[in-house]
PDB file of N, H, CA, C and O in Angstrom:
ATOM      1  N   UNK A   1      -5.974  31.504  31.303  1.00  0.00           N
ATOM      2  CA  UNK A   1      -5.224  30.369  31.781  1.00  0.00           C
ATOM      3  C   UNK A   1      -4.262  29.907  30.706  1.00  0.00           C
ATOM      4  O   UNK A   1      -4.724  29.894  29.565  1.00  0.00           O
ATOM      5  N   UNK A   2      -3.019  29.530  30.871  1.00  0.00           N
ATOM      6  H   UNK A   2      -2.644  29.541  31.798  1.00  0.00           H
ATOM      7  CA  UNK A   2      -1.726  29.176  30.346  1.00  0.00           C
ATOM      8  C   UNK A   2      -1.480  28.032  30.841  1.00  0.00           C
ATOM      9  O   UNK A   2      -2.190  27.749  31.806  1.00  0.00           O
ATOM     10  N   UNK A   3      -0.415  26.946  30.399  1.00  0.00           N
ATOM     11  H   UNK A   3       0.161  27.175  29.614  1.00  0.00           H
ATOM     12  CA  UNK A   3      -0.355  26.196  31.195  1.00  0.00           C
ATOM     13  C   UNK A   3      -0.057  24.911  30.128  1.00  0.00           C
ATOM     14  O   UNK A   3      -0.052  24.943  28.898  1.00  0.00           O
ATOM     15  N   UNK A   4       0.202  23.708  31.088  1.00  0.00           N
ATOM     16  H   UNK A   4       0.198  23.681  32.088  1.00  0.00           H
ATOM     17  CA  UNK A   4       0.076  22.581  30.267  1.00  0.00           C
ATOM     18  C   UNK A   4      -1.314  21.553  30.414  1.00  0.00           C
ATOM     19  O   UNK A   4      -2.295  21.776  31.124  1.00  0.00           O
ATOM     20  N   UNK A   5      -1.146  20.687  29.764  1.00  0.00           N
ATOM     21  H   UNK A   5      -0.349  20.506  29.187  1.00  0.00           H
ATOM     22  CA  UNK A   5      -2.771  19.742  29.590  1.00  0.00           C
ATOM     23  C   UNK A   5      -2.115  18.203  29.862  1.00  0.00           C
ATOM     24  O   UNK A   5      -1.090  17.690  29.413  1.00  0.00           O
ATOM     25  N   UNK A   6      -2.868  17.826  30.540  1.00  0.00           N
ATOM     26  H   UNK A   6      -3.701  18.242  30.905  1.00  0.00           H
ATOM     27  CA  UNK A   6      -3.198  16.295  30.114  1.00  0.00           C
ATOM     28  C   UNK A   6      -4.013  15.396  30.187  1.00  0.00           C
ATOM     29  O   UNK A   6      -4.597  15.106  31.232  1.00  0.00           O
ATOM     30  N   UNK A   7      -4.173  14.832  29.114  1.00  0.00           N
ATOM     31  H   UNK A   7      -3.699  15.068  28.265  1.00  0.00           H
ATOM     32  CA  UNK A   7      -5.408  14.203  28.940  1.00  0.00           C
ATOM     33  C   UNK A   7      -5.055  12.875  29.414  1.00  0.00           C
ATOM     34  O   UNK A   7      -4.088  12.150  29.178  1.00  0.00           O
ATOM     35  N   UNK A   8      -6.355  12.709  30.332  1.00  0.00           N
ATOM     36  H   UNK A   8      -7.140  13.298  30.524  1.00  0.00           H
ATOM     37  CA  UNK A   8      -6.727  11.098  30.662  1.00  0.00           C
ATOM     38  C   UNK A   8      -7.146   9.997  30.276  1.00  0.00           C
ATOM     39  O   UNK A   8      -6.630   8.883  30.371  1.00  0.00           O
ATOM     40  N   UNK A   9      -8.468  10.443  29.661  1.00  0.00           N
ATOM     41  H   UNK A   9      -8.887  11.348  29.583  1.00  0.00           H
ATOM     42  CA  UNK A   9      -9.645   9.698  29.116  1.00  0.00           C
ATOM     43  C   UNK A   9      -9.687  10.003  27.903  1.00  0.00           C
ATOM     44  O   UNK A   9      -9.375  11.194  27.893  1.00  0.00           O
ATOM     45  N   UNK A  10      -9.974   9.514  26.327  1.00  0.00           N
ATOM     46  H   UNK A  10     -10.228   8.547  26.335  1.00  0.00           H
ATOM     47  CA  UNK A  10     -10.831   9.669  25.396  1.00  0.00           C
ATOM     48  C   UNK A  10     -11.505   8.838  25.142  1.00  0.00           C
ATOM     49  O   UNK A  10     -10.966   7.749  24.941  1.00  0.00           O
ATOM     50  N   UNK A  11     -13.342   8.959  24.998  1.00  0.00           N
ATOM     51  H   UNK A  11     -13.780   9.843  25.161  1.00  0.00           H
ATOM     52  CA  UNK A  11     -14.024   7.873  24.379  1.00  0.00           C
ATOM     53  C   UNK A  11     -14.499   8.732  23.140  1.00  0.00           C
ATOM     54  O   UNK A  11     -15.214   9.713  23.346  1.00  0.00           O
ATOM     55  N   UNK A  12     -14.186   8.445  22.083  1.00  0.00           N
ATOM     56  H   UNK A  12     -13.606   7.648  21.916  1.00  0.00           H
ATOM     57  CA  UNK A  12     -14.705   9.614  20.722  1.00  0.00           C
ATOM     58  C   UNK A  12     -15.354   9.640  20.700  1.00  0.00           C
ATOM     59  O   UNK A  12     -15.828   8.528  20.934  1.00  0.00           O
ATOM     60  N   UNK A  13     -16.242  10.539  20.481  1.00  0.00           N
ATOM     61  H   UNK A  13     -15.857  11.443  20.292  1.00  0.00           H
ATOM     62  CA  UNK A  13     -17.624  11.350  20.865  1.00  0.00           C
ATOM     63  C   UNK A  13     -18.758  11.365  21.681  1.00  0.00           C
ATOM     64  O   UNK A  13     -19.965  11.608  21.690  1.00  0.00           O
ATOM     65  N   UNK A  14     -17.591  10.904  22.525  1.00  0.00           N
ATOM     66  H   UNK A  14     -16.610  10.706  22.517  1.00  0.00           H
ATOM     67  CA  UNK A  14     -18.537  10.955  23.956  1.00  0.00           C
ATOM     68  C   UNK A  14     -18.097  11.833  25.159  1.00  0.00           C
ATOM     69  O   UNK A  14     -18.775  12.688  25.729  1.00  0.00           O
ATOM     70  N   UNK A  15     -16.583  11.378  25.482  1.00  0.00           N
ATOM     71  H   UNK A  15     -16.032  10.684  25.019  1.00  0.00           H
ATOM     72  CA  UNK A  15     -15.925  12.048  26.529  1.00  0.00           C
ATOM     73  C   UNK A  15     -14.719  11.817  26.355  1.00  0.00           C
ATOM     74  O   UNK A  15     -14.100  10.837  25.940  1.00  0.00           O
ATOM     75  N   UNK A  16     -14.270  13.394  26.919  1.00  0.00           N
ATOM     76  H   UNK A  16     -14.773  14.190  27.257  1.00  0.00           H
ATOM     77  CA  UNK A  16     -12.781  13.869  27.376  1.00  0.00           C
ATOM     78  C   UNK A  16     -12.766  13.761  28.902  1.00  0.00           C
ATOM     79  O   UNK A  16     -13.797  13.914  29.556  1.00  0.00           O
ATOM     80  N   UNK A  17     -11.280  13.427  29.596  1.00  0.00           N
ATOM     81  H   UNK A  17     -10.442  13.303  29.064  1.00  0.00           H
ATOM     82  CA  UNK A  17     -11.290  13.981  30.841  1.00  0.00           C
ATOM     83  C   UNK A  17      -9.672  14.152  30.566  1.00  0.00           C
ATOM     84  O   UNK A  17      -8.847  13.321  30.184  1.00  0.00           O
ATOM     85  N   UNK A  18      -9.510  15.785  30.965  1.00  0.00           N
ATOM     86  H   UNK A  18     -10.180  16.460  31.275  1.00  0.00           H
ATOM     87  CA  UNK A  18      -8.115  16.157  31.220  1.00  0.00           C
ATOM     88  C   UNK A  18      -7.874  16.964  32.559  1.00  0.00           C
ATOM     89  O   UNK A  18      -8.710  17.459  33.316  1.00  0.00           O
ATOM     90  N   UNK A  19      -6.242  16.955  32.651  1.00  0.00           N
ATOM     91  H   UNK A  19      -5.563  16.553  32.037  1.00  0.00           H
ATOM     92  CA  UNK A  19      -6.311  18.464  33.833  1.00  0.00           C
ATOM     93  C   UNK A  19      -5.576  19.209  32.837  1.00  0.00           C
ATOM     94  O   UNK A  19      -4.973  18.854  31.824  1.00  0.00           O
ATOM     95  N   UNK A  20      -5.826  20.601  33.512  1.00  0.00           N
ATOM     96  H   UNK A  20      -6.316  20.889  34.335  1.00  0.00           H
ATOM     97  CA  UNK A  20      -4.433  21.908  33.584  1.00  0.00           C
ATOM     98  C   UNK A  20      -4.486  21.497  34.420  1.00  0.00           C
ATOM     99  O   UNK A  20      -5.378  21.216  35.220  1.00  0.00           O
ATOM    100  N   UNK A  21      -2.484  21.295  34.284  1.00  0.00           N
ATOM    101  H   UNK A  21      -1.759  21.523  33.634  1.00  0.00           H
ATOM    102  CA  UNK A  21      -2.159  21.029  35.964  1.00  0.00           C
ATOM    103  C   UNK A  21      -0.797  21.858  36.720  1.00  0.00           C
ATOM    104  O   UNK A  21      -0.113  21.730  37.736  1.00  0.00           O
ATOM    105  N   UNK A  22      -0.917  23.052  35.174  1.00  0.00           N
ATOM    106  H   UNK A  22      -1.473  23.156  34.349  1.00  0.00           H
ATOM    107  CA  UNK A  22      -0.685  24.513  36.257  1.00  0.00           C
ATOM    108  C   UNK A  22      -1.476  25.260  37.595  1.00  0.00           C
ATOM    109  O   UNK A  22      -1.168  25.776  38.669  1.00  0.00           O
ATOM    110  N   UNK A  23      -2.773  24.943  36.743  1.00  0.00           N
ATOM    111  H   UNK A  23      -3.023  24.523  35.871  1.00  0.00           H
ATOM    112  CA  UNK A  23      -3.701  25.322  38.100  1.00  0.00           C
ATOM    113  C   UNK A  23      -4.488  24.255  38.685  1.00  0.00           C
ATOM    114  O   UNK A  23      -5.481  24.435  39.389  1.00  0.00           O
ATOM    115  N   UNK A  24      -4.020  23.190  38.376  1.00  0.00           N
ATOM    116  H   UNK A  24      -3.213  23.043  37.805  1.00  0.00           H
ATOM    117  CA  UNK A  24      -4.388  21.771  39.396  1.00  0.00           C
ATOM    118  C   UNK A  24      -6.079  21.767  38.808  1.00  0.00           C
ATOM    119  O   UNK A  24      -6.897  21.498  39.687  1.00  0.00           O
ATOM    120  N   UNK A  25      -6.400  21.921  38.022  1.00  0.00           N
ATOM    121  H   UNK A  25      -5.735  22.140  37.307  1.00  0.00           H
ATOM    122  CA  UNK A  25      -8.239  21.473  37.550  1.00  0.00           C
ATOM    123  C   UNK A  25      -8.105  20.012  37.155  1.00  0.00           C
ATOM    124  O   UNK A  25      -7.153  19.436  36.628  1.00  0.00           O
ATOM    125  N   UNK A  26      -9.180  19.597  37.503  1.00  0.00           N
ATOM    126  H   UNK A  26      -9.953  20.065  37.931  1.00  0.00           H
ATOM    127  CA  UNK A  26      -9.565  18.627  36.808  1.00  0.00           C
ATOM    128  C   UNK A  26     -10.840  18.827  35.798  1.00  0.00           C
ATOM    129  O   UNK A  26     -11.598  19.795  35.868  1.00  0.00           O
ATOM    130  N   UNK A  27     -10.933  17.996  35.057  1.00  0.00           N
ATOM    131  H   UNK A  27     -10.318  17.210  35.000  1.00  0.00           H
ATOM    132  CA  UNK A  27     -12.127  18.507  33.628  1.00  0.00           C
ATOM    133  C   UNK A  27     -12.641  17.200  32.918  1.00  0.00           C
ATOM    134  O   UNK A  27     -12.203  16.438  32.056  1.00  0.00           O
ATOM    135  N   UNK A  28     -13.740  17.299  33.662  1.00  0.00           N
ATOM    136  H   UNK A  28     -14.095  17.918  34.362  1.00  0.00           H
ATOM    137  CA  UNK A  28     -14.623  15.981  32.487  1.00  0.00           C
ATOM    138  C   UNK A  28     -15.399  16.876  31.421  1.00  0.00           C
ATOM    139  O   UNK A  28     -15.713  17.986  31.851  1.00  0.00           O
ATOM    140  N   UNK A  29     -15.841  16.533  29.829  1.00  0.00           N
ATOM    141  H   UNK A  29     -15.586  15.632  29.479  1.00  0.00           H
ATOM    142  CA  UNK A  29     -16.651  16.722  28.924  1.00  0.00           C
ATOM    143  C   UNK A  29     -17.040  15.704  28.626  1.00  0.00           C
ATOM    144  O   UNK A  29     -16.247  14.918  28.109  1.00  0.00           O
ATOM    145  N   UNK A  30     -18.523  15.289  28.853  1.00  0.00           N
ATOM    146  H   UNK A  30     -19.167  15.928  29.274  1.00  0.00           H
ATOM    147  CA  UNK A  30     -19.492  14.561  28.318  1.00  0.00           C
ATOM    148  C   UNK A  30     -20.463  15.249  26.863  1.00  0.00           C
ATOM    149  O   UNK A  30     -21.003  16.354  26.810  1.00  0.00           O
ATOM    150  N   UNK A  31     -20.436  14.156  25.778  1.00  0.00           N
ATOM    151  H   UNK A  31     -19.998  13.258  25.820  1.00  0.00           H
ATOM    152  CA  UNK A  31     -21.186  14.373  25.120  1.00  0.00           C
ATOM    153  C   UNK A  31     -22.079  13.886  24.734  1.00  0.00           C
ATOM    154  O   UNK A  31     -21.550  12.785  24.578  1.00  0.00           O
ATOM    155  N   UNK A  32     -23.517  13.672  24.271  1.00  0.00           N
ATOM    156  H   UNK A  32     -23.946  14.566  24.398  1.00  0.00           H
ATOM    157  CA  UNK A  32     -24.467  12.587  23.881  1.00  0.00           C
ATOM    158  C   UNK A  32     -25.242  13.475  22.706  1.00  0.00           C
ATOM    159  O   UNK A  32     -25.075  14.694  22.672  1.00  0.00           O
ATOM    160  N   UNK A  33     -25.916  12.942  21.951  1.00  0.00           N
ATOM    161  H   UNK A  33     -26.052  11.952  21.979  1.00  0.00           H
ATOM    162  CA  UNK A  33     -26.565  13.150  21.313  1.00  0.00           C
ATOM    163  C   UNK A  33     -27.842  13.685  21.282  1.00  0.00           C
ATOM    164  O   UNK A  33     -28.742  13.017  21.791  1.00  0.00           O
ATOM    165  N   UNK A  34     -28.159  15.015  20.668  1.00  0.00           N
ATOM    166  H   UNK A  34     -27.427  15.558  20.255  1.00  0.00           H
ATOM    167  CA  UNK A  34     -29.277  15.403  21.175  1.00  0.00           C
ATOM    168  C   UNK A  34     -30.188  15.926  20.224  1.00  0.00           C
ATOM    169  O   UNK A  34     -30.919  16.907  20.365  1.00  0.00           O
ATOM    170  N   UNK A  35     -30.024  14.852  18.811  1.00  0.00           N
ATOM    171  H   UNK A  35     -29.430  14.056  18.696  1.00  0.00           H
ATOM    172  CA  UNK A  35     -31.131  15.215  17.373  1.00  0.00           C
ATOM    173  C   UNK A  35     -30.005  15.368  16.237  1.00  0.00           C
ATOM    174  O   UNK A  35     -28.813  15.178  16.481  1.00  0.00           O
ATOM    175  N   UNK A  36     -30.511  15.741  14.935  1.00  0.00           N
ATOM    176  H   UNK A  36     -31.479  15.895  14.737  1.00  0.00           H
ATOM    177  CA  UNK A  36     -30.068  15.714  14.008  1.00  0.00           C
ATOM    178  C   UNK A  36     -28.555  16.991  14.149  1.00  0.00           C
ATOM    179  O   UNK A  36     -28.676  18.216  14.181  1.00  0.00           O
ATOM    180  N   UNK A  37     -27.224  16.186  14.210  1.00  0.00           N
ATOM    181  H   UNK A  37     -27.126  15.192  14.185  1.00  0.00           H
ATOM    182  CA  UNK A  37     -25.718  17.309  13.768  1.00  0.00           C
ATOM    183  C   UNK A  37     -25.830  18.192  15.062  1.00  0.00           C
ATOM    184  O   UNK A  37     -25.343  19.322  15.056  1.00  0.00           O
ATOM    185  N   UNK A  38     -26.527  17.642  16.279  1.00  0.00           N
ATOM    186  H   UNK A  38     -26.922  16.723  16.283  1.00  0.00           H
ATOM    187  CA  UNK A  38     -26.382  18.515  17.479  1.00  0.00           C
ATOM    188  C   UNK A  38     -25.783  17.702  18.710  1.00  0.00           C
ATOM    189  O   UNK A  38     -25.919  16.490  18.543  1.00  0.00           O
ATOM    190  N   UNK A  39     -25.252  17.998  19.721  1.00  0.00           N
ATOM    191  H   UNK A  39     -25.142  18.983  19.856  1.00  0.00           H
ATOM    192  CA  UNK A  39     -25.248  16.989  20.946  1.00  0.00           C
ATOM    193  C   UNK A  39     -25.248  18.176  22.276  1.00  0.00           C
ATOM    194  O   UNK A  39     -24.998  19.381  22.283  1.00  0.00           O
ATOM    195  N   UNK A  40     -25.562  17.423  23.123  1.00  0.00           N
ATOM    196  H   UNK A  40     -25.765  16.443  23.117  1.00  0.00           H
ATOM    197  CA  UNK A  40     -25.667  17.987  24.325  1.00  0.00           C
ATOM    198  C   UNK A  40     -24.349  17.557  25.367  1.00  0.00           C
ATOM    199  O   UNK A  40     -23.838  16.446  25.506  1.00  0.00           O
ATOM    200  N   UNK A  41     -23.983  18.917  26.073  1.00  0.00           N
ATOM    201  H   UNK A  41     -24.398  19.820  25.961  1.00  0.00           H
ATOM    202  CA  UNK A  41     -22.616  19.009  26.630  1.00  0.00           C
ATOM    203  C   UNK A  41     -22.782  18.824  27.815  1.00  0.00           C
ATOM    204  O   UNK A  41     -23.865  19.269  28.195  1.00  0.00           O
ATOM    205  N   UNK A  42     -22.128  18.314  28.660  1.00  0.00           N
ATOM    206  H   UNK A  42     -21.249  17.952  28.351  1.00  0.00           H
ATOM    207  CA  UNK A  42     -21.876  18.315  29.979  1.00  0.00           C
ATOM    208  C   UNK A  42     -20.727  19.034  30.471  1.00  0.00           C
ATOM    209  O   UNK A  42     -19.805  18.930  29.662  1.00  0.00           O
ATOM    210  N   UNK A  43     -20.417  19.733  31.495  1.00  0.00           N
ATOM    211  H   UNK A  43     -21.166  19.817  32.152  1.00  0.00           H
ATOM    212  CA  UNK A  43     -18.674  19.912  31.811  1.00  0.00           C
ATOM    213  C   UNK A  43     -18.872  19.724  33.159  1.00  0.00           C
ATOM    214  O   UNK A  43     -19.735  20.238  33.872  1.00  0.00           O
ATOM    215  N   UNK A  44     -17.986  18.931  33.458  1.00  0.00           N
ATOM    216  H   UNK A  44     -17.286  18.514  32.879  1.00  0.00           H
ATOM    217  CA  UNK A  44     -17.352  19.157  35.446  1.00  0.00           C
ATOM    218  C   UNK A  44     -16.195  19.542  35.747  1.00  0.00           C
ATOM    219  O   UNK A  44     -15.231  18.834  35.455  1.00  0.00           O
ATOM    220  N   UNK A  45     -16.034  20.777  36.414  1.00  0.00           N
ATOM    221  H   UNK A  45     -16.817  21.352  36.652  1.00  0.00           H
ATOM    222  CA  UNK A  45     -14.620  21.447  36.899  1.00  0.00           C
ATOM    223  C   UNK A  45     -15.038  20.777  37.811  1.00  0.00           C
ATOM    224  O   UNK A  45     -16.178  20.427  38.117  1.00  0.00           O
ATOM    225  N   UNK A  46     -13.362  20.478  38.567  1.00  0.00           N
ATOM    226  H   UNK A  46     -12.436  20.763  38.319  1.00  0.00           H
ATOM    227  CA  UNK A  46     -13.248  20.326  39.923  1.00  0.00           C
ATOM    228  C   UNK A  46     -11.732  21.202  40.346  1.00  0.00           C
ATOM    229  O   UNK A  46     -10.774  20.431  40.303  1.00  0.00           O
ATOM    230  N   UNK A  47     -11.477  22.155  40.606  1.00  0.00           N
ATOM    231  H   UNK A  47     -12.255  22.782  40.641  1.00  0.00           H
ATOM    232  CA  UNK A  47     -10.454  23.318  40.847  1.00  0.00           C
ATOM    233  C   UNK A  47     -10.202  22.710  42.433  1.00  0.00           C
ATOM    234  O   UNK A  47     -11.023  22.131  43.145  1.00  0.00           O
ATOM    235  N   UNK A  48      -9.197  22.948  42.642  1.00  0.00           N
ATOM    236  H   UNK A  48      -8.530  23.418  42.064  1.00  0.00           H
ATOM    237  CA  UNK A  48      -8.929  23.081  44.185  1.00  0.00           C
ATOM    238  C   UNK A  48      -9.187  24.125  44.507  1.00  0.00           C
ATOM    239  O   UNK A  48      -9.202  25.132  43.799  1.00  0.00           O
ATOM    240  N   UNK A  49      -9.539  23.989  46.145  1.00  0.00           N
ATOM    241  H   UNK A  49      -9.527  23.172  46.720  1.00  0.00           H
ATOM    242  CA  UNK A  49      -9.933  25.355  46.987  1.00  0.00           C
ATOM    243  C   UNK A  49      -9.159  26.202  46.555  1.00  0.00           C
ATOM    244  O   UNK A  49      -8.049  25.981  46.072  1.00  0.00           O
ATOM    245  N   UNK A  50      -9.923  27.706  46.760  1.00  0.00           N
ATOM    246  H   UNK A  50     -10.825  27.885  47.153  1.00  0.00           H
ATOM    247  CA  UNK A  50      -9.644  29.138  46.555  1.00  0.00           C
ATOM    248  C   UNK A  50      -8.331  29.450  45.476  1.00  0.00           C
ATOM    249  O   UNK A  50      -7.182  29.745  45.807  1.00  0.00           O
ATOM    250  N   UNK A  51      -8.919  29.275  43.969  1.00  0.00           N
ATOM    251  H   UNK A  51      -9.852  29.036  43.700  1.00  0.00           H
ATOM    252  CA  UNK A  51      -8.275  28.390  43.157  1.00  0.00           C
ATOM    253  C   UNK A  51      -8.621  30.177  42.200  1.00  0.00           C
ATOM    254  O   UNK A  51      -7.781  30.519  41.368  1.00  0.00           O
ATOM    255  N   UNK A  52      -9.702  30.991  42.425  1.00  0.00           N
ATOM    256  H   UNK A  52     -10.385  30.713  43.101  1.00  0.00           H
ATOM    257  CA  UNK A  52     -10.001  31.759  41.969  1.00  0.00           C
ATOM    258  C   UNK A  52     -10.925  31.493  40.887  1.00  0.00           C
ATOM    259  O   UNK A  52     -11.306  32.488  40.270  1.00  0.00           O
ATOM    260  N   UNK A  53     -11.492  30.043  40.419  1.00  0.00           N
ATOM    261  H   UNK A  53     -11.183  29.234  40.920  1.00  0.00           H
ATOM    262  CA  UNK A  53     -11.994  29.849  39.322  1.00  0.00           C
ATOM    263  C   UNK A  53     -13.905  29.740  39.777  1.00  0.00           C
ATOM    264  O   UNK A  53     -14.409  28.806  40.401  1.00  0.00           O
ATOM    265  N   UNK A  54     -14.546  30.802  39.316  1.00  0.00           N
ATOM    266  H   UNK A  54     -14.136  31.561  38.809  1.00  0.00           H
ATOM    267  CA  UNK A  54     -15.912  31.038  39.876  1.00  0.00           C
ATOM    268  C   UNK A  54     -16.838  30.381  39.181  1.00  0.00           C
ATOM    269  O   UNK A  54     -16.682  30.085  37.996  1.00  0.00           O
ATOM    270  N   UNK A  55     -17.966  30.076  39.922  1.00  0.00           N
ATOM    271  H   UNK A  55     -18.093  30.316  40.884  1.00  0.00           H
ATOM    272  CA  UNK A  55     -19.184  29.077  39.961  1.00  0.00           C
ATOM    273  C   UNK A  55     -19.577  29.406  37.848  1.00  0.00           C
ATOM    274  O   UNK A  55     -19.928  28.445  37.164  1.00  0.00           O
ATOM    275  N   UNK A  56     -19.419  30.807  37.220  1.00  0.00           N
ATOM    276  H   UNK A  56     -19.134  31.588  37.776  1.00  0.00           H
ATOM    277  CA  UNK A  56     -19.585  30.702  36.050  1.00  0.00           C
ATOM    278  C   UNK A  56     -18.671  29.783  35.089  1.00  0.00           C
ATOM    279  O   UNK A  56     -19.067  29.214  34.072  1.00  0.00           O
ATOM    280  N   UNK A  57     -17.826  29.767  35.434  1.00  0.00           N
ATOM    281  H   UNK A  57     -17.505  30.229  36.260  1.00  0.00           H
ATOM    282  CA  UNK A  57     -16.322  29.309  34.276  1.00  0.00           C
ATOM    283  C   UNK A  57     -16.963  28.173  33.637  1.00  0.00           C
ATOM    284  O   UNK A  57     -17.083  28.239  32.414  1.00  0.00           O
ATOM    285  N   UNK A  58     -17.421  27.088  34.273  1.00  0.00           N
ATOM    286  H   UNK A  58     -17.323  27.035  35.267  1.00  0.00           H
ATOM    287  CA  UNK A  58     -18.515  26.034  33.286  1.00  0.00           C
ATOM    288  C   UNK A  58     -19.088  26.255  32.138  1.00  0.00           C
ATOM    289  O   UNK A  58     -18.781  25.815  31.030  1.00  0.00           O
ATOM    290  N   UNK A  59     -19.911  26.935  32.436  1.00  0.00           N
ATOM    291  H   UNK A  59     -20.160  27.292  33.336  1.00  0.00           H
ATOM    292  CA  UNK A  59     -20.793  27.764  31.323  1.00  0.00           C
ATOM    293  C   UNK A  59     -20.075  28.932  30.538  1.00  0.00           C
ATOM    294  O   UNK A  59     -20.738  29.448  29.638  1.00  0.00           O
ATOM    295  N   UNK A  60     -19.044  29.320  30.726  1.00  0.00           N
ATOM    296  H   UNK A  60     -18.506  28.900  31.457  1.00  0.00           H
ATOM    297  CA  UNK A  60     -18.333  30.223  29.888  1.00  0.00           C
ATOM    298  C   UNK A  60     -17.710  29.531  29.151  1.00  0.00           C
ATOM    299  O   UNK A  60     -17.652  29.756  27.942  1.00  0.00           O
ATOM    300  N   UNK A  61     -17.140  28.583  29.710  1.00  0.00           N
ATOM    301  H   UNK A  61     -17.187  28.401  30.692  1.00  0.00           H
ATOM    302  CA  UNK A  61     -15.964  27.492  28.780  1.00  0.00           C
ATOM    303  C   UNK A  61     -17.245  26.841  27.744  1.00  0.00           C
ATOM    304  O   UNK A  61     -17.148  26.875  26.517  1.00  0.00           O
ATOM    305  N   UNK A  62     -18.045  26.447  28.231  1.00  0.00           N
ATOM    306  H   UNK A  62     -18.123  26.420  29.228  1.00  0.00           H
ATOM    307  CA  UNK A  62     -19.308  25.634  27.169  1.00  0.00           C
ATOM    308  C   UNK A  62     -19.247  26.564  26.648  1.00  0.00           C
ATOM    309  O   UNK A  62     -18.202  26.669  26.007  1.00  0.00           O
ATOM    310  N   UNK A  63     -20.319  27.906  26.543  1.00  0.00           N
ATOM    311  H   UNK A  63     -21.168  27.820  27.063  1.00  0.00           H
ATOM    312  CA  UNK A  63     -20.348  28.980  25.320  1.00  0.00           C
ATOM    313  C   UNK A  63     -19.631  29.259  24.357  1.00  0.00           C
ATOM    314  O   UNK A  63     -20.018  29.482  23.210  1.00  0.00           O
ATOM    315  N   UNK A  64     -17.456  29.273  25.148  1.00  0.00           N
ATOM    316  H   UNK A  64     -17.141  29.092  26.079  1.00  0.00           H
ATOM    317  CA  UNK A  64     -16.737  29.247  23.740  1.00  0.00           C
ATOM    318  C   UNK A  64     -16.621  28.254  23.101  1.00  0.00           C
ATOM    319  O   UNK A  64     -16.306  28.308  21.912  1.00  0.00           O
ATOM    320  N   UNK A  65     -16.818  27.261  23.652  1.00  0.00           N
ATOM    321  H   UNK A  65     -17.074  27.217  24.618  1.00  0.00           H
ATOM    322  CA  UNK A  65     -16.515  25.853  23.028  1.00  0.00           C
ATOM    323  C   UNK A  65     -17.920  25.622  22.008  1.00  0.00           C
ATOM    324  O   UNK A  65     -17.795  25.003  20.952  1.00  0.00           O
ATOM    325  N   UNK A  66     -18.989  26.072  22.354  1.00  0.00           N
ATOM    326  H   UNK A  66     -19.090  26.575  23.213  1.00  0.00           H
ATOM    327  CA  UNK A  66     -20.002  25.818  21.110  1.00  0.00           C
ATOM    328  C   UNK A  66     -19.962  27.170  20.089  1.00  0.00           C
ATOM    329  O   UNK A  66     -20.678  27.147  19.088  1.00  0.00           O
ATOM    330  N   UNK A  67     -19.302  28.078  20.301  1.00  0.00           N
ATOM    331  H   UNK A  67     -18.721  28.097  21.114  1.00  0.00           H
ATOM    332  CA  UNK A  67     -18.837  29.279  19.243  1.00  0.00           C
ATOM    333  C   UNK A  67     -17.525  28.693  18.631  1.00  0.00           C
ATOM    334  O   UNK A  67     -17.295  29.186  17.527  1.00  0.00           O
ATOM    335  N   UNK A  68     -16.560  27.734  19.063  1.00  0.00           N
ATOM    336  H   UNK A  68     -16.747  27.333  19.960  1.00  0.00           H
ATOM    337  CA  UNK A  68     -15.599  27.652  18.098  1.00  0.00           C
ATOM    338  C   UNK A  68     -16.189  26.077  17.475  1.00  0.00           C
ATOM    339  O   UNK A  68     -15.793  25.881  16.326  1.00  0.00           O
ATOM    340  N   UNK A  69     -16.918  25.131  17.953  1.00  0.00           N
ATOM    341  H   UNK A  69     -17.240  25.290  18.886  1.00  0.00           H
ATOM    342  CA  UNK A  69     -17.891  24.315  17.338  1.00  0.00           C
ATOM    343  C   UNK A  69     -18.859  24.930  15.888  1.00  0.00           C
ATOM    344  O   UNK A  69     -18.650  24.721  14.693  1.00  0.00           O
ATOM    345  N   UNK A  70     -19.662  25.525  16.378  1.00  0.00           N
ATOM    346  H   UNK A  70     -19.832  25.695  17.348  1.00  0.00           H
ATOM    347  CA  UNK A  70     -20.541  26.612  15.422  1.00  0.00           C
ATOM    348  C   UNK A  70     -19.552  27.459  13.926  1.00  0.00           C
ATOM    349  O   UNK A  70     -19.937  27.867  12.830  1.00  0.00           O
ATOM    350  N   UNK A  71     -18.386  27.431  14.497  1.00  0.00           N
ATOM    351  H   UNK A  71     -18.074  27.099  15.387  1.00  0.00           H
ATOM    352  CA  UNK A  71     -17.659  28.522  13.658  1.00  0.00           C
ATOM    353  C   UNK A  71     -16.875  27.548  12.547  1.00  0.00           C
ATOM    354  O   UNK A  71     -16.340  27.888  11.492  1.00  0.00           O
ATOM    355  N   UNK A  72     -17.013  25.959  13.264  1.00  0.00           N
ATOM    356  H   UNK A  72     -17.447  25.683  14.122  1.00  0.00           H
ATOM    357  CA  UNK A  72     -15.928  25.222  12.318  1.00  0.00           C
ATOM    358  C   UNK A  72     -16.604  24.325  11.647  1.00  0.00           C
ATOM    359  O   UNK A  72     -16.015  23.422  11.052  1.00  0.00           O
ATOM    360  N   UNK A  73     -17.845  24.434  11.644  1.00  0.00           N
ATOM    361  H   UNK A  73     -18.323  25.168  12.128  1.00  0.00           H
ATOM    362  CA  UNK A  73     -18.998  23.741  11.044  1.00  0.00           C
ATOM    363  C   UNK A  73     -19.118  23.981   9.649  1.00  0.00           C
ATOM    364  O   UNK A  73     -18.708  25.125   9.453  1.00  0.00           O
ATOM    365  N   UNK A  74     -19.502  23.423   8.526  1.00  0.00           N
ATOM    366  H   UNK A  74     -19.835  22.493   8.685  1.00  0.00           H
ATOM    367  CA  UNK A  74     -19.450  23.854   7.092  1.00  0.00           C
ATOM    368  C   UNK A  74     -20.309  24.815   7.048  1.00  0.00           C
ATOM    369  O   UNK A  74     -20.519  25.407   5.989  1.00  0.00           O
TER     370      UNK A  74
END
């Protein structure tokens, strides 16, 4: 995906909500705290119909997002 962004919401370190609104998504990230230098993620796509974006993309987008988290960590 290419495209432009815009962000709606920031509460710092809690939540983002943006779209790509090349491909019309909408995107909440929730974060909370979940123990010592860790937090627990939430994501909600909401894609418009037959948008091509499949029931995984959630969990794929989390995985890179805690590998480029993990990677920028001291």
């Amino acid at each position: 995906m290419a495209g432009n962004l815009l962000v709606l919401e920031v509460v710092p370190r809690s939540r983002v909500v943006f779209q790509l609104l090349t491909e019309r998504i909408h995107v909440e990230l929730e974060l909370e705290p979940a123990g010592d230098d860790e937090a627990a993620a939430t994501l909600a796509v909401e894609p418009p119909r037959f948008v091509g974006v499949g029931r995984q993309f959630p969990s794929q987008a989390l995985s890179r997002l805690a590998a480029l988290v993990r990677r920028a960590a001291p």
